[in-house]
N, C-alpha and C positions, 0 to 999 in steps of 0.2 A: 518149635511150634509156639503161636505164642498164645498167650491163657486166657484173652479179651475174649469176651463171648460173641465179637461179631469182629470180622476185621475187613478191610478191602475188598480182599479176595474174595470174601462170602457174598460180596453185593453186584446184582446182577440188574442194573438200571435200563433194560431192553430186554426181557425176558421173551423169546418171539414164540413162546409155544401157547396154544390156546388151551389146549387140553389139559388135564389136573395130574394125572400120572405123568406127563412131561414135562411140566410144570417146576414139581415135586422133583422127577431126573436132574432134571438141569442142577439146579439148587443142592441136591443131595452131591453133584458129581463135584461142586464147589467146596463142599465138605469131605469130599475122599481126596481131594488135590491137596487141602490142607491139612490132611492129614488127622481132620478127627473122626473120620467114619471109615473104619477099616474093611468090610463088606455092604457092598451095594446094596446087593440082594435083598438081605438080611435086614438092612435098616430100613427100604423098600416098601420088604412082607410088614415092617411093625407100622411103620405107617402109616399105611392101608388099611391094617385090623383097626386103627385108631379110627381111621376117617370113617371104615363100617360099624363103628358104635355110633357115632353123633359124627355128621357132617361138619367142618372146621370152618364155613364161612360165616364173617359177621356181618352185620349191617354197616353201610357205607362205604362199601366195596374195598374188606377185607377179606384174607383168607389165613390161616394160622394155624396149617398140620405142622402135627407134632405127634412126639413118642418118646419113650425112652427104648433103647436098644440096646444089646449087648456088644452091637457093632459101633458104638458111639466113644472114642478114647476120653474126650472132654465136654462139659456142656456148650453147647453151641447155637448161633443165631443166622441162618443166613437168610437175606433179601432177596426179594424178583420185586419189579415191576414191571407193569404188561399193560400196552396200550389200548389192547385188544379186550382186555380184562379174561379172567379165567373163573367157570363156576365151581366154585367150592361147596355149596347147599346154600348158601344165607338167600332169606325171605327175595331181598331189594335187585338180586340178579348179583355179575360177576366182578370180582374181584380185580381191583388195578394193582392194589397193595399187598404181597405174599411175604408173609416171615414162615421160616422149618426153622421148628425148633426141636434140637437135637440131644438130650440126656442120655449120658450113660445107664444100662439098666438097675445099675447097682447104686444109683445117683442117688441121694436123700430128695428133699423137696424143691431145691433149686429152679428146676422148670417152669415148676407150679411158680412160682415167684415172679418166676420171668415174665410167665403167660400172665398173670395177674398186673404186673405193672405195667406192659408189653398193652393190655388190653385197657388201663387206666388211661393210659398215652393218647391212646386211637381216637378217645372221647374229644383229643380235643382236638379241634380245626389246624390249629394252627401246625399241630404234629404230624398230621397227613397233606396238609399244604407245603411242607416244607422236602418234606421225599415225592410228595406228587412233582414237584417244580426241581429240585434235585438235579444237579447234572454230573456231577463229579462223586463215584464209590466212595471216596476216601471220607471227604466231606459228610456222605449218610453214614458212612461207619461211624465217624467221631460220633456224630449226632447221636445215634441211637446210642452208641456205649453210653452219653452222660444220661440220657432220659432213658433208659430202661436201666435200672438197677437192683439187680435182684436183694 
């Protein structure tokens, strides 16, 4: 398994689902394929509880559920983009852009990091211009491993 917080596999560049809990599936299931989310379910329900405290969508059609879980083996990052965009709550309407971000529960603050730099990034154009236009996983994987650093 390997330790990168986002790798290939995690990045789903045609994400076809409109709705936010399938959304969220898809994306979660790219994380139990690679082996950092050991129950579906589980990481699911934390998700959820997260998204019914405050809504995870930003302005400029982001969206950025997270959680820590006990079903999480490593901290992890995975990608959706959706043509269609998906509503996450933000003010501006739906999301093209989706990162899950996934901590262990027992993780120190790592996420928080993630989602801090993660969320530094989005500010700028040229970092959402570059996964909006994106056509190759591997390519946004490298991308975001160098510009998100926790």
């Amino acid at each position: 398994m390997s330790s990168e917080l986002i790798t290939t596999e995690l990045v789903d560049l045609d994400l076809p689902d409109t709705d936010r809990r399938a959304a969220i599936r898809s994306l979660a299931d790219r994380l139990v394929n690679a082996e950092r989310v050991t129950d579906i379910e589980r990481f699911l329900d934390d998700v959820e509880t997260r998204e019914q405290q405050m809504a995870t969508g930003m302005r400029g059609g982001i969206g950025i559920p997270h959680c820590r879980s006990a079903a999480v083996t490593a901290p992890s990052l995975a990608f959706g983009r959706s043509s269609t965009g998906i509503d996450f709550g933000a003010e501006d309407g739906p999301a093209n852009l989706i990162f899950l971000i996934a901590a262990p529960e027992g993780g120190d603050s790592d996420h928080m990091a993630v989602l801090a730099s993660l969320a530094r990034r989005l500010m700028r154009g040229e970092f959402k211009r570059t996964l909006l236009d994106a056509d190759d996983p591997t390519v946004v994987a490298s991308y975001v491993r160098e510009e998100v650093k926790p």
